[in-house]
Structure formats: C-alpha cells, structure tokens
C-alpha positions as CSV (number, residue, x, y, z in Angstrom):
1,X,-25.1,24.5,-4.9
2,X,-26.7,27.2,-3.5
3,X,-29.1,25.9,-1.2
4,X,-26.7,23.7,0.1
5,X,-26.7,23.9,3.9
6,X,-23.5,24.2,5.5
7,X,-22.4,23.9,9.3
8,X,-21.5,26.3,11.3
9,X,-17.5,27.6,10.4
10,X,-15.2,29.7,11.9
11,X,-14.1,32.7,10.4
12,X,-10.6,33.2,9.6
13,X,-9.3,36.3,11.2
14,X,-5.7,37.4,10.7
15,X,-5.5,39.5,13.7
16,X,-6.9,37.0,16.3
17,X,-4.1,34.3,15.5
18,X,-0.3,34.9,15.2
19,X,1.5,33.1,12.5
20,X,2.8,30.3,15.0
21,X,-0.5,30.0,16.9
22,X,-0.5,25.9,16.9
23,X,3.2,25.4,16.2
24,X,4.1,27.2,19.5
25,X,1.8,24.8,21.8
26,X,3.7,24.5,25.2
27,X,4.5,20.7,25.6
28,X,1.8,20.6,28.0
29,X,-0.8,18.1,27.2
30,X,-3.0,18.6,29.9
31,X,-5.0,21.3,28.5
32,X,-7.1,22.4,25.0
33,X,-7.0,20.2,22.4
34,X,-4.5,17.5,23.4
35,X,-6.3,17.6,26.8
36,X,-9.5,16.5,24.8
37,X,-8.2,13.6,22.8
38,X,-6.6,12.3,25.4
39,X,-9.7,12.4,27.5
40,X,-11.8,10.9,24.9
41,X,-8.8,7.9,24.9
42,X,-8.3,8.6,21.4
43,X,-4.4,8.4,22.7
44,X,-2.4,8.0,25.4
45,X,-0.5,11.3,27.4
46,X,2.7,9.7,26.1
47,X,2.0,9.2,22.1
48,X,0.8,13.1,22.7
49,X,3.5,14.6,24.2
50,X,5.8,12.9,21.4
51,X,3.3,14.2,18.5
52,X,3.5,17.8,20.0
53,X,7.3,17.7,20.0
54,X,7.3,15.6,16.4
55,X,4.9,18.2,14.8
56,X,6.9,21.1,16.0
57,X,10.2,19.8,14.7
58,X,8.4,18.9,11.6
59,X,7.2,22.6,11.0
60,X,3.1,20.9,11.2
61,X,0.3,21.9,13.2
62,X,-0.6,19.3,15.5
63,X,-3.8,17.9,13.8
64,X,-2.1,17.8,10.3
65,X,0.6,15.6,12.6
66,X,-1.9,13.5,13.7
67,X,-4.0,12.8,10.4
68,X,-0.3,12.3,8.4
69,X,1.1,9.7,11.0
70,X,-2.6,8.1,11.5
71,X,-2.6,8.3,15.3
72,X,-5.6,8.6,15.6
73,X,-8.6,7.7,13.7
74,X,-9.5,10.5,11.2
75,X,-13.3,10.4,11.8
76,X,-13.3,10.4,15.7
77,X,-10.3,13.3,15.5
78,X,-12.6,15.3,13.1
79,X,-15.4,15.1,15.9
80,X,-13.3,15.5,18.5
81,X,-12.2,19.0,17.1
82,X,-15.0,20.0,15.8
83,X,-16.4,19.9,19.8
84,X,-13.2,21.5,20.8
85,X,-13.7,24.5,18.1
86,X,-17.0,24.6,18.1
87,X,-18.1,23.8,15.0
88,X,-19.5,20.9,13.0
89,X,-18.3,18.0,11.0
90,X,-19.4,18.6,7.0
91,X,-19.9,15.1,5.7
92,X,-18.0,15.3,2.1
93,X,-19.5,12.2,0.5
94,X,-22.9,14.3,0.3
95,X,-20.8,16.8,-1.4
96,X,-21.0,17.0,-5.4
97,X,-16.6,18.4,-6.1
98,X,-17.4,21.7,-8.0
99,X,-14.6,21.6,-10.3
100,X,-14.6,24.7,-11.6
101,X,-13.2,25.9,-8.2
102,X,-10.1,24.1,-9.4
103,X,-8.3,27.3,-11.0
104,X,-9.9,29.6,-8.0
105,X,-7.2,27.7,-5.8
106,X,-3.4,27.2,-7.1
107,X,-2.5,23.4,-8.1
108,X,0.2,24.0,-5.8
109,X,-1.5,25.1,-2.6
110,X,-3.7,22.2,-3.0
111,X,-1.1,19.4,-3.3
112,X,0.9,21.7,-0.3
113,X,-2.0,21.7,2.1
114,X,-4.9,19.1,2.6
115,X,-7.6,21.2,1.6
116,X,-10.6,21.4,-0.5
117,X,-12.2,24.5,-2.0
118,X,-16.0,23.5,-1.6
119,X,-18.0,26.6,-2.6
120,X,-18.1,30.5,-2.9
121,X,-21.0,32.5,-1.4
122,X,-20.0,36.6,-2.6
123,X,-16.7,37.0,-1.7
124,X,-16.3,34.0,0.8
125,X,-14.7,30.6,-0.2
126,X,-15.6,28.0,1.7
127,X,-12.9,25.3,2.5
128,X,-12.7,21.8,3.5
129,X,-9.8,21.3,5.8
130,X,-8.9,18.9,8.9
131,X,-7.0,21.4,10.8
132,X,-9.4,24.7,10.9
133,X,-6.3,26.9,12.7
134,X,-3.8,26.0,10.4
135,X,-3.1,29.6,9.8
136,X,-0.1,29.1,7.2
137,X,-2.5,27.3,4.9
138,X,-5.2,29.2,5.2
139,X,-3.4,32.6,4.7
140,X,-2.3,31.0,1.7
141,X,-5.4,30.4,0.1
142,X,-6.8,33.6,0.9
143,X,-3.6,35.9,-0.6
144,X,-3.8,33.5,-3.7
145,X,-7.9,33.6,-4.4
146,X,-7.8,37.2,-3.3
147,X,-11.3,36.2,-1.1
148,X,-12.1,35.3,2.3
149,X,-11.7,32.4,3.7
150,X,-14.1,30.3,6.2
151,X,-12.7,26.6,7.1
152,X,-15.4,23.8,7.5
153,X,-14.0,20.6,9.1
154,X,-14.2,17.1,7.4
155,X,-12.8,14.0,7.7
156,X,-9.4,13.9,6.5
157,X,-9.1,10.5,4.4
158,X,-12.3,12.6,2.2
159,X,-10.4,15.5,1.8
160,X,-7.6,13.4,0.6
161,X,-10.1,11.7,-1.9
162,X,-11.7,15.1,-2.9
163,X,-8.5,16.8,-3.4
164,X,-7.6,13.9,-5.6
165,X,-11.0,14.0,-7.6
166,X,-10.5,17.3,-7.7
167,X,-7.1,17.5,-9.0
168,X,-7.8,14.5,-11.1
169,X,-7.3,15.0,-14.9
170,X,-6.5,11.3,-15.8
171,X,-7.0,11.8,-19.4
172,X,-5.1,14.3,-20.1
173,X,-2.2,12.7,-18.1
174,X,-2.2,9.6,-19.3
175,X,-2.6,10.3,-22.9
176,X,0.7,12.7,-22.3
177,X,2.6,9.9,-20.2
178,X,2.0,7.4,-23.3
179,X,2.7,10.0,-25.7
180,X,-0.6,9.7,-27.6
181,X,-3.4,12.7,-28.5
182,X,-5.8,13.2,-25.8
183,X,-8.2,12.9,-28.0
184,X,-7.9,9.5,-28.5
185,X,-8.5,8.8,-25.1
186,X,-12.3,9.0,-23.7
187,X,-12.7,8.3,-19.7
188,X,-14.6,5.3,-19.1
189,X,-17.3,4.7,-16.5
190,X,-17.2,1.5,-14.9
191,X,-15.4,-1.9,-15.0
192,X,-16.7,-3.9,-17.4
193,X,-19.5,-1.1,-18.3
194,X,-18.4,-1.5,-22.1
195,X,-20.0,-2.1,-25.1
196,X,-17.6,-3.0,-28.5
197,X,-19.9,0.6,-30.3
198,X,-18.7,2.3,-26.7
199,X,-15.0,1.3,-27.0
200,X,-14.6,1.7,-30.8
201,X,-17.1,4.3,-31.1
202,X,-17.8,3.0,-34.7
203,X,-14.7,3.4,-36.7
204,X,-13.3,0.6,-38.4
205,X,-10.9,-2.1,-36.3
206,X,-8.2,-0.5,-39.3
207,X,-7.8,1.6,-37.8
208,X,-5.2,2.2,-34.9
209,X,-7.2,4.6,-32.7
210,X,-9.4,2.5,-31.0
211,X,-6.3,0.2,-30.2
212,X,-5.0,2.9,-28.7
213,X,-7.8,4.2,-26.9
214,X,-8.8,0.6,-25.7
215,X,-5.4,-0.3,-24.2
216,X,-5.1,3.2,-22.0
217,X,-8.6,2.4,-21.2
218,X,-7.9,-0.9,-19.7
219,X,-4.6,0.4,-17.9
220,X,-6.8,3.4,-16.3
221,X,-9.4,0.5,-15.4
222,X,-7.0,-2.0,-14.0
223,X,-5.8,1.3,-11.7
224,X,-9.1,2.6,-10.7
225,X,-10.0,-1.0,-10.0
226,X,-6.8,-0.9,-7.5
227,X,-5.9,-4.4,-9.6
228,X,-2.3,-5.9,-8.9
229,X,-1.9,-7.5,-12.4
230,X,-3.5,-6.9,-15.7
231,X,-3.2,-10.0,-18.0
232,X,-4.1,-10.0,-22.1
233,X,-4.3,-13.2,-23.2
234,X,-4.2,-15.0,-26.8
235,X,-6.2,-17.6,-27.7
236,X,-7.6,-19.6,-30.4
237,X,-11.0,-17.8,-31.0
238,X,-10.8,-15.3,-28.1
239,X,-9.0,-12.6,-26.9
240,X,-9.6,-11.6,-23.6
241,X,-8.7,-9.3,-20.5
242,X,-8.4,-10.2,-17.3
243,X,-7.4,-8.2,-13.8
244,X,-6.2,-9.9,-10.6
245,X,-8.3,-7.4,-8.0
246,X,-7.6,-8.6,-3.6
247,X,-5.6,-11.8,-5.4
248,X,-8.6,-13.0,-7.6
249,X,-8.6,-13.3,-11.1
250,X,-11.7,-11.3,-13.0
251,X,-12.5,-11.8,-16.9
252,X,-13.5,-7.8,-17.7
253,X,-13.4,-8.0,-21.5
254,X,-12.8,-9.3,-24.8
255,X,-11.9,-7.6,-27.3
256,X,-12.1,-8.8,-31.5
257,X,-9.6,-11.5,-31.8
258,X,-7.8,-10.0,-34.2
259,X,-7.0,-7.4,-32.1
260,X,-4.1,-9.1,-30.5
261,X,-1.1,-8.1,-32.4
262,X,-1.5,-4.8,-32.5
263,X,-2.4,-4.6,-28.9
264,X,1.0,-6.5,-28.4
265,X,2.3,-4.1,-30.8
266,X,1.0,-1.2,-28.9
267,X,2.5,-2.4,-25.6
268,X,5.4,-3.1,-26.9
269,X,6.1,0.1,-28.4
270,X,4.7,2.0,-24.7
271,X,7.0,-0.2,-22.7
272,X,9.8,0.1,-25.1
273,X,10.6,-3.5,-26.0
274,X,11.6,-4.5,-29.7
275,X,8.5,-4.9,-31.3
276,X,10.0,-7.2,-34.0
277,X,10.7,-9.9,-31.3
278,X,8.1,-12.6,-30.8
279,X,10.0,-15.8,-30.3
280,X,11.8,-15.4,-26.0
281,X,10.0,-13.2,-23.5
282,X,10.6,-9.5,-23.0
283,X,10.6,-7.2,-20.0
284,X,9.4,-3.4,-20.0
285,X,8.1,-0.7,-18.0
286,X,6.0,1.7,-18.2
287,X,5.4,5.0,-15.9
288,X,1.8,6.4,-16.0
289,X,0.6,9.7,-14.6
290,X,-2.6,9.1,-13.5
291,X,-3.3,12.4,-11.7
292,X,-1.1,15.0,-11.0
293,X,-0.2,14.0,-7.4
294,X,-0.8,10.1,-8.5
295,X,2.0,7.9,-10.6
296,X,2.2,4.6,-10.9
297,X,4.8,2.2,-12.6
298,X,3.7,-0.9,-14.5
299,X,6.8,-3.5,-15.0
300,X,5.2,-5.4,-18.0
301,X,6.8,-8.5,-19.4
302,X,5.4,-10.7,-22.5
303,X,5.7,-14.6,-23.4
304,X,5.3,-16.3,-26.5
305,X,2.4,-18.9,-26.2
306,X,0.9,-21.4,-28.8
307,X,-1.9,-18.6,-30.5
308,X,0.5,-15.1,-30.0
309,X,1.8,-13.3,-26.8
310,X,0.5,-13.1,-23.3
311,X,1.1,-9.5,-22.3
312,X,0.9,-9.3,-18.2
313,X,1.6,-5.8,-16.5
314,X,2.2,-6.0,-12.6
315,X,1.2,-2.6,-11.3
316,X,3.2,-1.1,-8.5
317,X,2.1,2.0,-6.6
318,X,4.9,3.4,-4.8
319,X,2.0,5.2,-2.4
320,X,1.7,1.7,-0.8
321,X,4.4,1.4,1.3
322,X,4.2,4.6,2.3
323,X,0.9,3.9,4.2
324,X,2.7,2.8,7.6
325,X,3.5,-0.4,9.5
326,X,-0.1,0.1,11.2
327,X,-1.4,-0.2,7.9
328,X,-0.1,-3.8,6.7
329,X,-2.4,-6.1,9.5
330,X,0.9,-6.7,12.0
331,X,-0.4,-8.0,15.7
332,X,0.6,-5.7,17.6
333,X,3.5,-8.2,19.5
334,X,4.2,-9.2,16.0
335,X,4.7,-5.5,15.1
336,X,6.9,-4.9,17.9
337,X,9.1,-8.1,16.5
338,X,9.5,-6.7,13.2
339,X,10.4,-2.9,14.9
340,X,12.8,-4.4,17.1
341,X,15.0,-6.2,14.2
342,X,15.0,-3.2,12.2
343,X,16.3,-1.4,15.2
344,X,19.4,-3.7,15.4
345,X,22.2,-2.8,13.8
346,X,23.4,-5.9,12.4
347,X,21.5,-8.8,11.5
348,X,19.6,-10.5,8.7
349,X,15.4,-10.4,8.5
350,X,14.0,-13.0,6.2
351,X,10.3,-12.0,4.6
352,X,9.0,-15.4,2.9
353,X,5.7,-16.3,0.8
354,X,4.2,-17.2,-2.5
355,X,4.5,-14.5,-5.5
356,X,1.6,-12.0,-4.5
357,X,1.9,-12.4,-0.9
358,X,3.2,-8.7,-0.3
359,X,6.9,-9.5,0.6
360,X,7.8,-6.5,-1.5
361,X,5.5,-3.9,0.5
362,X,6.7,-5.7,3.8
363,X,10.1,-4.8,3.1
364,X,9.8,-1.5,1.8
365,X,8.2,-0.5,4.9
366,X,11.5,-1.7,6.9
367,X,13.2,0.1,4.0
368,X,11.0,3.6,4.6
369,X,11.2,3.2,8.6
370,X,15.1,2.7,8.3
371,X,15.2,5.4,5.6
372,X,17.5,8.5,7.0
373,X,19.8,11.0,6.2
374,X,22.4,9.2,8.5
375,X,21.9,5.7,6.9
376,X,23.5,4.5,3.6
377,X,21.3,2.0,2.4
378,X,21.5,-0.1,-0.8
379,X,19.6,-2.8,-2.6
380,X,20.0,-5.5,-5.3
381,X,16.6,-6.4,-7.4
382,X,15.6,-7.8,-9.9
383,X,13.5,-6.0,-11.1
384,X,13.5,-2.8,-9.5
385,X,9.9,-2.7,-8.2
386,X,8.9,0.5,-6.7
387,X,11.4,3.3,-6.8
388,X,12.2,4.6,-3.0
389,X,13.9,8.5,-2.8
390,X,17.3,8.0,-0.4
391,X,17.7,4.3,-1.3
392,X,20.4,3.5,-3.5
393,X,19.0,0.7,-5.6
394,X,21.0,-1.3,-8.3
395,X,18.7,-3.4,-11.1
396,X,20.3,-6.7,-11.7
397,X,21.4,-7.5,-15.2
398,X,22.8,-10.9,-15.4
399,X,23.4,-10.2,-19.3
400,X,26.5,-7.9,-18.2
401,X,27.3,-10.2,-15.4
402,X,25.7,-7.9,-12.4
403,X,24.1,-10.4,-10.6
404,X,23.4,-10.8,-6.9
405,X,26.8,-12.2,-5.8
406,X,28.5,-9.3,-7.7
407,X,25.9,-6.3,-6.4
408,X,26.3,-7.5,-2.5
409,X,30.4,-7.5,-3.1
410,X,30.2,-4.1,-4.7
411,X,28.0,-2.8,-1.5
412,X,30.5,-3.8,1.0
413,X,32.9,-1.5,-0.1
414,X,30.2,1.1,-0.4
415,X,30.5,2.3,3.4
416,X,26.4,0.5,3.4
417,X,24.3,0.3,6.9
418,X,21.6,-1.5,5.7
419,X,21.6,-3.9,2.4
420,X,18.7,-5.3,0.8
421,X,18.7,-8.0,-1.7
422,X,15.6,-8.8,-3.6
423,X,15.5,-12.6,-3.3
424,X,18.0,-15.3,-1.8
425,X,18.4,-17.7,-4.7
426,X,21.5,-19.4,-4.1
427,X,24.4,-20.4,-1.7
428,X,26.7,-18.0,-3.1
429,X,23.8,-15.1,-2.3
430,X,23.4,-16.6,1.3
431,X,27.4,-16.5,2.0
432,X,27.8,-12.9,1.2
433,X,24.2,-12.5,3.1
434,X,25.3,-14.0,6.1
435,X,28.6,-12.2,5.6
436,X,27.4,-8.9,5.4
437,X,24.9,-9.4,8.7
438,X,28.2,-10.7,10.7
439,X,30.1,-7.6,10.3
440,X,27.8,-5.0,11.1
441,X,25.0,-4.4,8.6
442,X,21.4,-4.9,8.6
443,X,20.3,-7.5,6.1
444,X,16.8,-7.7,4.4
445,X,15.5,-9.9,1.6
446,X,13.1,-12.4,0.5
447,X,13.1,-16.1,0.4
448,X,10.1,-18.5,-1.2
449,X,9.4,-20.7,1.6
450,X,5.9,-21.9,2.5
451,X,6.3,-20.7,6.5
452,X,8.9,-19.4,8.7
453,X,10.4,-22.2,10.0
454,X,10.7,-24.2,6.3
455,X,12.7,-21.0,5.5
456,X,15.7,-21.9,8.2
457,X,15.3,-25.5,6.4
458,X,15.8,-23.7,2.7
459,X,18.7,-22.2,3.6
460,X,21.1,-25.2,5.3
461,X,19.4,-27.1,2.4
462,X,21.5,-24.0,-0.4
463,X,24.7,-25.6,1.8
464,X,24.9,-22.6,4.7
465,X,26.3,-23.9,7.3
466,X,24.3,-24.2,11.0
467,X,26.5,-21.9,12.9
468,X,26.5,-18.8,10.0
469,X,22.8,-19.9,9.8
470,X,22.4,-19.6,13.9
471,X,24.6,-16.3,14.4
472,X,22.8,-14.4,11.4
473,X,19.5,-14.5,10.9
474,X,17.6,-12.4,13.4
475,X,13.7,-12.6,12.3
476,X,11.8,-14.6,9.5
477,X,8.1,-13.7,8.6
478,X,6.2,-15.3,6.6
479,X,3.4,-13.9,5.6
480,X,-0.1,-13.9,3.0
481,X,-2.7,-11.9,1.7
482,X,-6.5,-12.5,2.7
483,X,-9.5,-10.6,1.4
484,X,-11.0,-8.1,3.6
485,X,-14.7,-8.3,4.5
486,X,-16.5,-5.0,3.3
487,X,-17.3,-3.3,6.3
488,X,-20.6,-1.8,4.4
489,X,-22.5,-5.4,3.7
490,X,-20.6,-7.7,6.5
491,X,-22.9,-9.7,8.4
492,X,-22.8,-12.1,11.8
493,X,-22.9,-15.7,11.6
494,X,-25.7,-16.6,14.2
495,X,-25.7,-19.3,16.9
496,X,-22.8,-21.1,15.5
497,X,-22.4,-24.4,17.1
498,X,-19.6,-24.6,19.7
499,X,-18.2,-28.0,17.9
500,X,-17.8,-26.2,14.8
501,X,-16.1,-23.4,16.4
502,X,-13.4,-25.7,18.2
503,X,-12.4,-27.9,15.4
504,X,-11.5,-24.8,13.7
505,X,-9.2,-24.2,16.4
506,X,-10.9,-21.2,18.1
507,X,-9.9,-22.6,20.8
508,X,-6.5,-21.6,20.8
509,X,-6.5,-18.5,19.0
510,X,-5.9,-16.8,22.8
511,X,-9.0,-14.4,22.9
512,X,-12.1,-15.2,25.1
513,X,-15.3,-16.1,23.1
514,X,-17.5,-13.4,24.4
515,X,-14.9,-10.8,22.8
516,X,-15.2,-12.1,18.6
517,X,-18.3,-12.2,16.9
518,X,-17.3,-14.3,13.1
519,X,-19.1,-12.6,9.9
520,X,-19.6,-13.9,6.4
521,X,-19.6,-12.0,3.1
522,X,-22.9,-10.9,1.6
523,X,-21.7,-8.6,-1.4
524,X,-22.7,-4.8,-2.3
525,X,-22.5,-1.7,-4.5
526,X,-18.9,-0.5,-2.8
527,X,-17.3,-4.2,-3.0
528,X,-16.6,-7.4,-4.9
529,X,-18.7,-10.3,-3.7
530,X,-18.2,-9.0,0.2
531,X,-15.0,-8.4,0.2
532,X,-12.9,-4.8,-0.1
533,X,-9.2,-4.8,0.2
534,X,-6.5,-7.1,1.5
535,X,-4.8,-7.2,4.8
536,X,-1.4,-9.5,5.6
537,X,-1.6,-12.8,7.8
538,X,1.5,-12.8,9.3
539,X,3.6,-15.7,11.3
540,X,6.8,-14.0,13.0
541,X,9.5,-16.1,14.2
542,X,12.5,-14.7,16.4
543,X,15.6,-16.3,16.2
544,X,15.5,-17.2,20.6
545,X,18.6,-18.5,22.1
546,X,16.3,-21.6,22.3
547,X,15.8,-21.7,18.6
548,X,19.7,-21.2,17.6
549,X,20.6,-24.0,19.6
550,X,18.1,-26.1,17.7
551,X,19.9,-25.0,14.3
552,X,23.2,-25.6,15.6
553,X,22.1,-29.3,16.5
554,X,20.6,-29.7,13.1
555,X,17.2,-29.7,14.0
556,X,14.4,-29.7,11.7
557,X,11.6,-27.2,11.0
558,X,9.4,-29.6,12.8
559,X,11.7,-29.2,15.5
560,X,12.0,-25.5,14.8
561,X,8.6,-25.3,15.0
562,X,7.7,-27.1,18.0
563,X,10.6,-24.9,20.0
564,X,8.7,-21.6,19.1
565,X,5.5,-22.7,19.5
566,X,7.3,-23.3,23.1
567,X,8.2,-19.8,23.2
568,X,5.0,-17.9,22.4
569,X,5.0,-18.2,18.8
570,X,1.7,-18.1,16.1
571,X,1.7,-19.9,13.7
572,X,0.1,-18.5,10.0
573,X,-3.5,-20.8,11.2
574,X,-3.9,-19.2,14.4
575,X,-3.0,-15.7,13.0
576,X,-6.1,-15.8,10.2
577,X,-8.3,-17.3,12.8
578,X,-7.4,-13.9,15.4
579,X,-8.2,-12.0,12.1
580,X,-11.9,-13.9,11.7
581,X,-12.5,-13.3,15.5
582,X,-11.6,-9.9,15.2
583,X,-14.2,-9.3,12.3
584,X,-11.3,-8.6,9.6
585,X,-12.3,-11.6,7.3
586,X,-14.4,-14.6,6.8
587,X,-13.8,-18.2,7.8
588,X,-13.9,-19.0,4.4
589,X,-11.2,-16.8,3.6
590,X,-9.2,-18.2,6.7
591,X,-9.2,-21.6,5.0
592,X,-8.3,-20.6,1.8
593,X,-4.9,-18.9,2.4
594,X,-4.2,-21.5,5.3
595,X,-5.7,-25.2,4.5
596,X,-7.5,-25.5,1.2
C-alpha cells in the first residue's frame, strides 16, 4: 500500500470553504460546475436548473444530487469534475479495500455519506468520495478519525461497491439473522467452487453443522449470484440445487441424498413453518442481513412431491425498485406513458406477463414515484413481496376470509388515493377495481395475460362489462425479461445479409440501419455465457378514444390491436428488436422471449 501512486487531491481546508459552500449555489447555471456539464451535454440547462433547486431543498450538494437521481452518468460526471477541480479520476477496481480502515471511520458516517477511506499516509487519510467539496461529509470524517482529510475522486457506482465490501460482514450477519453460531458458518468463494471435504470440512453427515453451514452457504450464494429463485429438489438418487440467475435455470450442487430431510427440516425451522407437516404445501419467510446496509427477504414455500419436499425460496431485494424508472429498459415515449397515468388521479393501470416477468418491480416503481406524505396509499397481496416504508400494505389470508374483494371494500372507507391490488383474479376483484378507478382513485395491479391487448379480452371474458371496461382502464403494459449482453465480451455480427435482417422485421423497428450495429454473445470471466443482467421488453397500450370505442362495440384484441398499431403503438416484437439494434441484447435472445 505504500507505493501505491495516487492522483493529485485537494486538500481539505476548513477556512477556504464555509459550511454551505455548494448548498448555496445561486440558481444560475451558466457558470462553474453546472456550466461544465451542461457544455459537455451531459444534461440539458433545464434538468440543471431543477437539480440545483431539488438538491437544495433536499439539504445535498449538487453532485451527490446528481449521482443519487442518476442524471448523469457516474463515470463521465467523475471526469467532468475532476477537470472542473482539477484533479484526477482514481480508478477503484485497481484498488485492493484495506479493511482495517474500517474502525478508523464510524459505521455510521460511512452508510451517511458515499465515501471510502482508501489509505493513511502519517496523519492524512485519504478518501474516496464523488463529491470532493462536500464539506459536511468531509468535516465529519475528519472530527471522527481525528486526522486530515484529502478527497480523491472516483466513480460513484465503485464507491458504492467499496463501501459495501467494505462494510460487508456477511457472516457474521447472516449467521445472527438465522440465529445460528458464526462459527458454523465459513464464507465461500465461488458458485459452484465446492468440493463435499470443502462444505463438510470432514465431520460426519450426523452431524447437524454442516447442514447448517451448507444451507446459509447456498442462500449467501444464490444472493451473491443476484439469483431470483433458489430451488432444492428431492429425487430418487439425487439431491440437487439449483438457482434461476437472468431467468435461467443453473444446477450448482448436489448434496448427499440423504441430506434432504434435514435440509427441509432446517428451512422449515428458519422460515418458521411446522416442521411436522409433510403432506399440503407450506409458505414462509425468511429476512436475511447480508451486510449491514444490505437485507433481503426470501418468501420460501415447500411442496410435497413423490421422493420428499421441494423447498423453493423467491428472493426479493427491496433495493430493486428503488433503482428508478430509467433503470427498468422503458423507451423513452413508453416511459412518458407510464408517467403520465401515474400522474392521473383516477384511473386503473394494468401491468401483465408470465410469473418472472418483473410485474412486481414495475409496479413498485409507480408505487415509489407516487409514494408521498400527501398520498394515502394501500395495497392488497398475496404475498406481501417487498415491504415499501409509507405504503399501507395488507397480506391476504383467505383462511380468515380477507381476501381481495374484502381488502379493496375495507380501503374505500380508508380515505385511500391510490390502491394497489396484487393480482385481478376474478369478476368480483374487477367490479370493486373498476369501482374504485370511477370514483377518484388511482388503480394498479397485475393481470396474467400474454400481451396488452389479450388483457382488455381477459377482463370482458371475468363478465366486466364494455362500458366499466372502456371508462376505467387508463394504461396496460405488458412486459418480459431478456438477458442482457455483457458489455465486457459483446461482439458485432459482421456483413449480415440484408434478407436476413428484413424477415426479422428490422424493417419496421423505426430506426435507420446505419444507426444499430446487432452483437452476439461470446461469454467471459464477469458473465454467464455473454450475458449480465436483465432489462424489461415492454409493449404500452393507452386506452385512445379510438381504442374505447372499439371496447364499447365489442371488439376483439385483434381489433384492439390493429386500432393501436393505427395509433403509434409497439408491439412486444418490435420492442426486443429496438433493444437488439440498440446493442442491449442478442437476436437470439429477441426470439426467445418473443417467437420461440
């Protein structure tokens, strides 16, 4: 660490900066740093102007405004200040986290600010930070370490990573969120980097340790892997574990056969199901501290098959629909559709797709966007998926009769604005829907419908009638989930033939050839067989004037369809092939979630 070359920082000088240096910017935008980034078209003089009045009234310096709203991206805003300060941009990947600078800085300071202590040289610490003047923070760290303090600035999506690595003490949390002996819990390395000597470490299977340590182990895999579902499955003469990683299945292990009781067992006991119980499925949950600024909730449900129980755990990370409407893979008319309905008062919006296809995090968003202090909003699900702070949110349990006809009459004589109800399953559902968008509340829930037009279909099929149909329902999206190309080993397809290109349909996907360049998976260290992530395919229907008058005549979704299509509308094929021209994901990928 000590030869390690640093860039040139600033000094941080108490006397040279008042307290309210960069929170009392003058809404001026046509000088210093706004000037720059507006310059270098990171954004335009309007989205600055707001973010200097938002970050004031948000008590945040500008940059830390900027990063937290991701208005701009974090690598070109780090080089854009570090010009505008002077300085350099430290590249943290080539930095080894000393964590023994951990306890130099407060727990609390680092989960306040977005900071990093790097290294100390005498009495300096050295600090990884996006915003170099944000005074606040860094007077913080400097009365708390009792050194001084130099800032160095790095990107801000790998100080957030740092920090987390830093702060990271997964055993110890999750051996004291399952109420087990730390212990018993050793860190593993890498997905499916396990030998039976490595997970048992010897003792004998008797033993309930190793089950134990084997199923936090798998549970801290399936999170590090960012896996939706963890499966253990029962069979004859295996026993095996699976993870369902960007909506693909992987086999990661199996474990001794005999293993699979007491895993169940185990499970069981962690979720708080009645262990004795092995004939009708059961439904648990399970909270997991992962880190101390990481939790995530596991909503675990078994089922009795022919050789034992099938245990499968649906991990939900409530950090995910935090991450913005940007985020989800919205067109940018599409996102301005989805905006606009949520900005109605009244109204119902309709999210549809297969299990998996991210209605949940689609509607959470609305639910986060819509989420203030002068709103009273309240949802119905079953389960409760991802618990939201400000939402009043009701778990169904048709055992005591609170089901979704009951929850939605309760909420109308709860003073609500907005309603959500986890999934439209029946007519008596719909009708207090419907009701409920007629008389001045904003409707969201989920219907499973294989496109947007089908859905309009489902519901005069449940017995709603055309005209509550027409007058309601505001927007429907249907959506799906398609792999991500890894941006680290994507290549170009070269001279593809023009044929091939128009029976695809690129032909009507509304963006000139000479501005998409299609790329194929090719596979490396940082991803799975090419591909890294998931982003949404998204077809967005607004309910015209056009299209109500084809409800109210009984039209079909064929008809449906053809009327939008009429009206500007994009169908889910057209969205995945804008997706493959834009270099997001593969052909291949295109024609699994649309045509195979």
């Amino acid at each position: 660490m000590s030869r390690l070359k640093c860039p040139r920082q600033i000094k941080f000088e108490f006397q040279l900066l008042p307290d309210d240096y960069f929170l009392n910017i003058a809404i001026d935008v046509s000088r210093g740093f706004p000037k720059r980034l507006i310059d270098e078209s990171l954004i335009s003089p309007a989205d600055m102007l707001s973010a200097v009045k938002d970050a004031k009234a948000a008590n945040l310096t500008l940059i830390n405004f900027i990063c937290e709203k991701q208005l701009v991206d974090d690598q070109k805003l780090a080089q854009a200040a570090a010009k505008e300060f002077g300085m350099a941009v430290y590249d943290l990947r080539q930095h080894a986290i000393n964590r023994d600078l951990k306890d130099l800085v407060d727990r609390k300071l680092l989960r306040k600010h977005v900071v990093v202590p790097l290294f100390t040289r005498g009495k300096k610490l050295f600090v990884a930070t996006a915003d170099p003047f944000d005074v606040q923070c860094l007077r913080d760290i400097q009365f708390q370490s009792k050194m001084f303090v130099e800032a160095v600035i790095c990107v801000y999506s790998g100080i957030l990573e740092s920090r987390e690595a830093l702060l990271n003490n997964q055993a110890d949390n999750i051996a004291e969120s399952l109420s087990i002996n730390s212990a018993d819990y050793e860190p593993t390395q890498k997905v499916i980097e396990y030998s039976v000597e490595q997970l048992f470490d010897g003792e004998d299977v008797s033993n309930e340790t190793p089950v134990v340590r084997f199923v936090n182990k798998m549970i801290k895999d399936a999170v590090d892997a960012k896996a939706s579902d963890l499966h253990f499955e029962p069979y004859e003469k295996e026993y095996r574990v699976r993870f369902r990683v960007d909506g693909v299945l992987r086999e990661i292990f199996k474990p001794p056969n005999s293993w699979s009781s007491r895993v169940i067992a185990r499970i069981k006991v962690m979720s708080q199901m009645d262990i004795t119980e092995r004939r009708i499925p059961q439904d648990g949950r399970i909270r997991a501290v992962i880190s101390e600024s990481k939790t995530v909730d596991l909503r675990v449900n078994t089922l009795p098959m022919q050789f034992g129980e099938k245990v499968v755990m649906r991990i939900l990370d409530s950090s995910s629909t935090k991450m913005g409407i940007d985020t989800l893979g919205y067109d940018e008319d599409q996102k301005q559709y989805y905006l606009a309905a949520l900005a109605r008062p009244q109204g119902m919006i309709l999210v549809t797709g297969p299990t998996g296809s991210g209605k949940t995090v689609s509607l959470y968003t609305g639910i986060n966007i819509l989420n203030t202090s002068e709103r009273n909003i309240s949802t119905a699900e079953d389960p409760i998926e991802i618990n939201l702070p400000g939402i009043n949110q009701t778990q169904i349990n048709t055992r005591v009769g609170l089901d979704f006809p009951t929850a939605m009459r309760a909420f109308l004589r709860q003073d609500p604005d907005v309603l959500m109800v986890g999934e439209i399953r029946d007519l008596d559902t719909a009708e207090i829907a419907v009701k409920a968008a007629q008389t001045g509340h904003l409707v969201l829930s989920t219907l499973h419908t294989n496109s947007a037009a089908e859905t309009l279909n489902r519901l005069l099929n449940m017995g709603l009638s055309t005209f509550n149909l027409a007058t309601s329902v505001s927007l429907v999206i249907a959506q799906r989930l398609a792999r991500k190309l890894c941006t680290h080993c994507k290549r170009p397809f070269d001279d593809l033939p023009q044929e091939i290109l128009d029976d695809e349909g690129f032909d009507t996907i509304g963006i000139a050839w000479i501005d998409f360049e299609i790329f194929r998976a090719v596979g490396c260290k940082k991803c799975t067989k090419g591909y890294s992530g998931r982003t949404g395919i998204y077809e967005v229907l607004v309910i015209t004037p056009k299209i109500s008058t084809i409800i109210l005549h009984g039209g079909s979704s064929v008809d449906i369809l053809a009327g939008a299509i009429g009206e500007g509308f994009r169908p889910m094929r057209i969205s995945a092939l804008r997706k493959v021209a834009n270099g997001l994901i593969s052909m291949k990928e295109a024609n699994r979630i649309t045509t195979d």
